[in-house]
C-alpha positions as CSV (number, residue, x, y, z in Angstrom):
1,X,82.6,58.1,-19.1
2,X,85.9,57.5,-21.0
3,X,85.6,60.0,-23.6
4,X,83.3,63.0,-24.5
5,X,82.1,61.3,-27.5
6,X,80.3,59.2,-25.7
7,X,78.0,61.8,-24.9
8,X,74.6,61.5,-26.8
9,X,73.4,64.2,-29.0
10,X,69.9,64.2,-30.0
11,X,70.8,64.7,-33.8
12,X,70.3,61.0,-33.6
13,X,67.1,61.2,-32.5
14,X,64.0,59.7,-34.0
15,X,60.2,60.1,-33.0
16,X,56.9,57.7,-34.4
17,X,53.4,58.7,-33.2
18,X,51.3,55.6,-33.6
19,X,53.2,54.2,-36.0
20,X,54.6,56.8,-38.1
21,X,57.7,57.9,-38.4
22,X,57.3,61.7,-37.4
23,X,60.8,62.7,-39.3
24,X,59.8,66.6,-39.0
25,X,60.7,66.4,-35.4
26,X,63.5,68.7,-34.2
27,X,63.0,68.4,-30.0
28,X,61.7,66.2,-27.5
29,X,60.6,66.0,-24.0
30,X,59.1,64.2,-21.7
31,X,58.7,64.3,-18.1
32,X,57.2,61.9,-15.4
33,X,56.6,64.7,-12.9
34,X,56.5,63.8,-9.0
35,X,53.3,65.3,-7.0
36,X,54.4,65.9,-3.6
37,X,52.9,66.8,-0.3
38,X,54.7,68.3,2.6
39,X,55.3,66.0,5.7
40,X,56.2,67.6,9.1
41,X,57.6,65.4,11.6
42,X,58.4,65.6,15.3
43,X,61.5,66.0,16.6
44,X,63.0,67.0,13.7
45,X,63.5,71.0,12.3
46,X,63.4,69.5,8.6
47,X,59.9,68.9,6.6
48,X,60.3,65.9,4.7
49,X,58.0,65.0,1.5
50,X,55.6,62.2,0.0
51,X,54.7,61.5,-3.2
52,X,51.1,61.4,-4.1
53,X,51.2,60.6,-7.7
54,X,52.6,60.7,-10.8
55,X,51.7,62.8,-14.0
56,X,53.6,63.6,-17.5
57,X,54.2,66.1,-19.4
58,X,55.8,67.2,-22.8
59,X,56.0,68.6,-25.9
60,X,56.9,67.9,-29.3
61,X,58.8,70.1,-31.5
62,X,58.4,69.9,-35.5
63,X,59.4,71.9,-38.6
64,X,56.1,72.8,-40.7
65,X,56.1,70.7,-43.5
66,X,52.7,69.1,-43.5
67,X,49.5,68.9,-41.1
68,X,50.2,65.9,-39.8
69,X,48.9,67.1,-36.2
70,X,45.6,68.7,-37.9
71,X,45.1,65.4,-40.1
72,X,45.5,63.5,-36.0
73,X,43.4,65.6,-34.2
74,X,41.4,68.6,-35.5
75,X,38.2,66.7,-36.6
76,X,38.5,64.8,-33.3
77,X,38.3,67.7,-31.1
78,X,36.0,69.4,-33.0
79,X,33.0,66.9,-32.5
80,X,34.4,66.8,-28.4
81,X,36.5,63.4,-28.9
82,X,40.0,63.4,-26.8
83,X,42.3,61.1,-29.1
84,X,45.1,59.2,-27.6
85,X,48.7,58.2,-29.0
86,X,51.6,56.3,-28.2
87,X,55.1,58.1,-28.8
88,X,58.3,56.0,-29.5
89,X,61.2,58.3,-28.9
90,X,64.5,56.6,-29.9
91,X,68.4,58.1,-29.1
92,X,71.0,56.3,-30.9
93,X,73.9,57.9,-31.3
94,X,76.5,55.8,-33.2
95,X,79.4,56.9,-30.8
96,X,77.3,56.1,-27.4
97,X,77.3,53.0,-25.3
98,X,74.0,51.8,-27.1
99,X,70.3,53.1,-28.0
100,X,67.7,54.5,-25.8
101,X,63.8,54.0,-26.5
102,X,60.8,55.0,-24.5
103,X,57.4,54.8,-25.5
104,X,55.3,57.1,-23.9
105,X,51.8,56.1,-23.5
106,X,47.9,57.8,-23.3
107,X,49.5,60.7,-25.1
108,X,47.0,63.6,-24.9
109,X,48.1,66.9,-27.1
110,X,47.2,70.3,-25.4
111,X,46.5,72.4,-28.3
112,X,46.3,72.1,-32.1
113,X,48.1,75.0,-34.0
114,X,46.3,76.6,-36.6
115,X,48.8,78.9,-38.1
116,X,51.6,80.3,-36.9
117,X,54.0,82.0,-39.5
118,X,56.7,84.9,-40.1
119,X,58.2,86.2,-43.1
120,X,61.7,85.1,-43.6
121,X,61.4,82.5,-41.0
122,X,61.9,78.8,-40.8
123,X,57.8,77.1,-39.9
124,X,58.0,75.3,-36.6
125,X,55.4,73.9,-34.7
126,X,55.3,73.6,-30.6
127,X,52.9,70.7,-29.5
128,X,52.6,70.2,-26.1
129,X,51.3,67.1,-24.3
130,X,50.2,65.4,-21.4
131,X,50.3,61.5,-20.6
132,X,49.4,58.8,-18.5
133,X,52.0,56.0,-18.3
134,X,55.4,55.1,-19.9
135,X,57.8,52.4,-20.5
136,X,61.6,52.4,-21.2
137,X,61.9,49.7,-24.4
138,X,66.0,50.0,-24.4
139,X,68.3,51.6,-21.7
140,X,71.7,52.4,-21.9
């Protein structure tokens, strides 16, 4: 790194679900998380480990300023449907060395909030996730 300002700050960040640009979003995350099991081995004091598999996790953060999560999946879930979405999440900070975009794929959210709300308080809106498979579009 030459400089600090290479450093990427996620005010540059975008997010689309399906499609759509999702410009309420404030936060993302997502994690491929390793599933481990313990190995002993002989001859040797230290346990090592093997992964097993592979799942993801996240969560989307957005300021309340529409239902666009109830208008995705409330009617779904209510007849016992279990919609899917892709996510695009894009870094591109104009002082960095380029962009970054991952799209993350099979996208299932864990929860739907109804109403969350507090007098003198900005709306946000937490909406975690799970998913099955993703794919970096650019690196850096």
């Amino acid at each position: 790194m030459d400089s600090a300002k290479r450093v990427m700050s996620g005010t540059h960040g975008e997010l689309w679900l399906d499609g759509d640009l999702v410009a309420e979003t404030y936060k993302f995350q997502a994690k491929a998380d390793l599933n481990k099991e313990d190995v002993p081995m002989c001859g040797v004091m230290w346990t090592d480990r093997k992964v097993k598999s592979i799942s993801g996790k996240g969560s989307v953060g957005m300021y309340k300023v529409n239902s666009r999560m109830a208008n995705k999946i409330a009617e779904s879930i209510r007849i016992g449907k279990d919609p899917r979405f892709t996510i695009i999440a894009k870094l591109d900070d104009p002082d960095s060395y380029g962009a970054e975009r991952v799209a993350v794929k099979d996208v299932s959210f864990d929860d739907l909030t109804l109403a969350d709300w507090e007098a003198a308080a900005i709306g946000k809106v937490e909406a975690p996730f799970t998913f099955r498979d993703f794919e970096y579009m650019d690196m850096v």
